[in-house]
N, C-alpha and C positions, 0 to 999 in steps of 0.2 A: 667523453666516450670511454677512455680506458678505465675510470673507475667503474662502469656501471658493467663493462665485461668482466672486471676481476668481480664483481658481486657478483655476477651471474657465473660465474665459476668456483664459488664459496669461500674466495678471500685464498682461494692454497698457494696462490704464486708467491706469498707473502714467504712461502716455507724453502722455495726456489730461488728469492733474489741473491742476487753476490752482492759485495760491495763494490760501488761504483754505476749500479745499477737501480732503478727505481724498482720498490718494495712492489707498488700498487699493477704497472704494467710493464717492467722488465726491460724500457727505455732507458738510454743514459741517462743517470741522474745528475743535478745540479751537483757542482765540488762540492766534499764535504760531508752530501747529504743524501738521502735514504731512498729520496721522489723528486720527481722530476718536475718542469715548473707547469706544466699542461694537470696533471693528478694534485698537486699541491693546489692551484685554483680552486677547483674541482671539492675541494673536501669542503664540508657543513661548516663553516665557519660561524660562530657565537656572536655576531655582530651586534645584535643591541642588545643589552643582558643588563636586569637588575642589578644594581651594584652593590645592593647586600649579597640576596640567594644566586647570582647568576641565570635565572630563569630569563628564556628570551622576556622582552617585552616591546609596545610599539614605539618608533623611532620618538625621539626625545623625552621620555621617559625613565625615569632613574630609579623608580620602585616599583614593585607589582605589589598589585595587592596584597598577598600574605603578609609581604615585609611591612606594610604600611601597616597595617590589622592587628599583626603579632607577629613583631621582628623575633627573629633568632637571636642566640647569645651570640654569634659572630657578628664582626663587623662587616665584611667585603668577602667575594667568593670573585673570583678568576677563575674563567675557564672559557678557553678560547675556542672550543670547536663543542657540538653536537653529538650527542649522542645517539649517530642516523650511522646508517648506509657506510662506507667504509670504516669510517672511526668505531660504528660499533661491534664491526667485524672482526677489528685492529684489538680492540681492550677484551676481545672475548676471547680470542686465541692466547690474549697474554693471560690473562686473567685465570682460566680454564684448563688451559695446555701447555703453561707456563713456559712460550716462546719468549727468548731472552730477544730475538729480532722486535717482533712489535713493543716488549716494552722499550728497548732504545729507541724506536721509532716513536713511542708516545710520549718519552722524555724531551726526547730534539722536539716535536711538535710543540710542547708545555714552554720550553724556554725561546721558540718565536712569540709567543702570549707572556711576558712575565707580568707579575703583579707589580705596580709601583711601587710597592716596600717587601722587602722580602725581610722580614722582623727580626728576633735577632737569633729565633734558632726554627728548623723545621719540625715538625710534629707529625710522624705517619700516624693514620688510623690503627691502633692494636688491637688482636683478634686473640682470644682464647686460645689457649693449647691445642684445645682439642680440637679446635676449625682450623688452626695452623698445621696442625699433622696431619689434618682431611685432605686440607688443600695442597701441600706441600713448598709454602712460600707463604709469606705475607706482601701482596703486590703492590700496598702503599708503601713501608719500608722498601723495600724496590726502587721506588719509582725515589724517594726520598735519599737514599743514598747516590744513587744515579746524581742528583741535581746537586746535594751535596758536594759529591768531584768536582762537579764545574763550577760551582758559583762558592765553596766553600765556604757556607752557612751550616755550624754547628746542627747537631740534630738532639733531640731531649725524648725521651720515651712515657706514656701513661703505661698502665695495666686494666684492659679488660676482665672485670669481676662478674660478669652476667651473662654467664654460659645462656643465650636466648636463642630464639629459632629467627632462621635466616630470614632478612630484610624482603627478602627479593620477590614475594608474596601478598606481602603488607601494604595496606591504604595508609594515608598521610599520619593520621591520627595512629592508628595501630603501629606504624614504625617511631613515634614518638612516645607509646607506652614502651614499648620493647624494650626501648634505651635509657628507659629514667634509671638512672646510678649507676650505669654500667661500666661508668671511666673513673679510675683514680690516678691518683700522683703517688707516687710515693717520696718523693722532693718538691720543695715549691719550685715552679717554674718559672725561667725569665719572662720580662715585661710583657714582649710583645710575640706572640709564636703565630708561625704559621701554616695550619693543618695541611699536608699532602695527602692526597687518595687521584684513583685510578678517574670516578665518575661521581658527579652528588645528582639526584635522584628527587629527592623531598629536602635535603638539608638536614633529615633528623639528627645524622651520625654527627654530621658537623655540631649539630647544637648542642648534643650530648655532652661531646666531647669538649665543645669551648665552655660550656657552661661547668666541666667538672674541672677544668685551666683556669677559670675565673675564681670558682671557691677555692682551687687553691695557693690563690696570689699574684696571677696572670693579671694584666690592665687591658690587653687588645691581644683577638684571636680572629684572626684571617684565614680564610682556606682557598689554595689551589690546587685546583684539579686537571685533568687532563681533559674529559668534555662533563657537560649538562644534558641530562636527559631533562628535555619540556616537559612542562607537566601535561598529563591527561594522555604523551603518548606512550610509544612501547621505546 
């Protein structure tokens, strides 16, 4: 019930929490943490998820179709909540209006979910100059340096070469033209890296990106995320 009031309120108490107090509905929150354990329940949890793309799937179940059909160049996608109803509330305020509140709240959420191997350095998603100074942040480095502090796992950086139009319009196929060659290295990269970002969506950025890690000397690229948008919804 508290999340579905802070939704129907448009997420702003998120703008009002202190610390000590839950983000979601302004109840004490558990030691430590952001939400309380009644809103923490409460949120979209990614319970049975492909273990390539993260895409839900049905309980025992370890691939969905795409990955089965035509796997991505990543190996595994983590990503422990949904991209529904508060958590998409949570990444759009950070994302959009670059509240440093909900991104620590989506990093503390990311490291309840970690991936079994966290490889041996992180990789945010890189964005053009010029959608960097649109935006004013790049929210995967964000979220990337964030998890770095805690788990201190080195971080390695590509370069976005493919100044292209924004993903967030595009059908599956069209966001995997968009990206063909749009990542480089300019170093080869250690073995095993593992891609950060905010949300994976279709997996295109992911595949871009591990496949341009792979031609340049990578062996295994993983991506965690913070949630999974299912496919076919919003």
């Amino acid at each position: 019930m508290a999340l579905k009031q802070w939704l129907q309120r448009g997420g702003h108490w998120i703008k009002q929490a202190m610390p000590g107090y839950c983000a979601f509905c302004l109840a004490p929150a558990l030691a430590g943490r952001g939400w309380c354990a009644t809103c923490l329940d409460e949120l979209p949890w990614n319970l049975h998820a492909c273990r390539q793309c993260g895409d839900p799937v049905s309980h025992g179940e370890s691939l969905c179709g795409y990955c089965l059909i035509d796997p991505p160049a990543f190996s595994t996608t983590q990503a422990g909540l949904l991209y529904q109803g508060a958590i998409k509330q949570l990444v759009h305020d950070f994302k959009f209006h670059a509240s440093p509140r909900a991104g620590m709240l989506l990093a503390e959420l990311m490291l309840l979910t970690p991936p079994d191997k966290l490889g041996d350095a992180f990789l945010p998603v890189p964005m053009t100059p010029m959608h960097a100074r649109f935006r004013g942040f790049n929210q995967s480095h964000w979220l990337a340096e964030r998890l770095n502090r805690q788990l201190g796992t080195p971080m390695v950086s590509a370069r976005r070469i493919k100044n292209a139009p924004s993903q967030r319009t595009l059908n599956r196929r069209q966001r995997a033209a968009n990206l063909t060659g749009a990542f480089v290295f300019e170093a080869p990269p250690p073995a095993h890296l593992l891609i950060i970002d905010d949300v994976v969506t279709t997996g295109s950025t992911g595949h871009a990106l591990a496949r341009a890690a792979l031609d340049a000397g990578a062996k295994r690229v993983d991506i965690w995320a913070a949630a999974r948008t299912p496919l076919g919804k919003d």
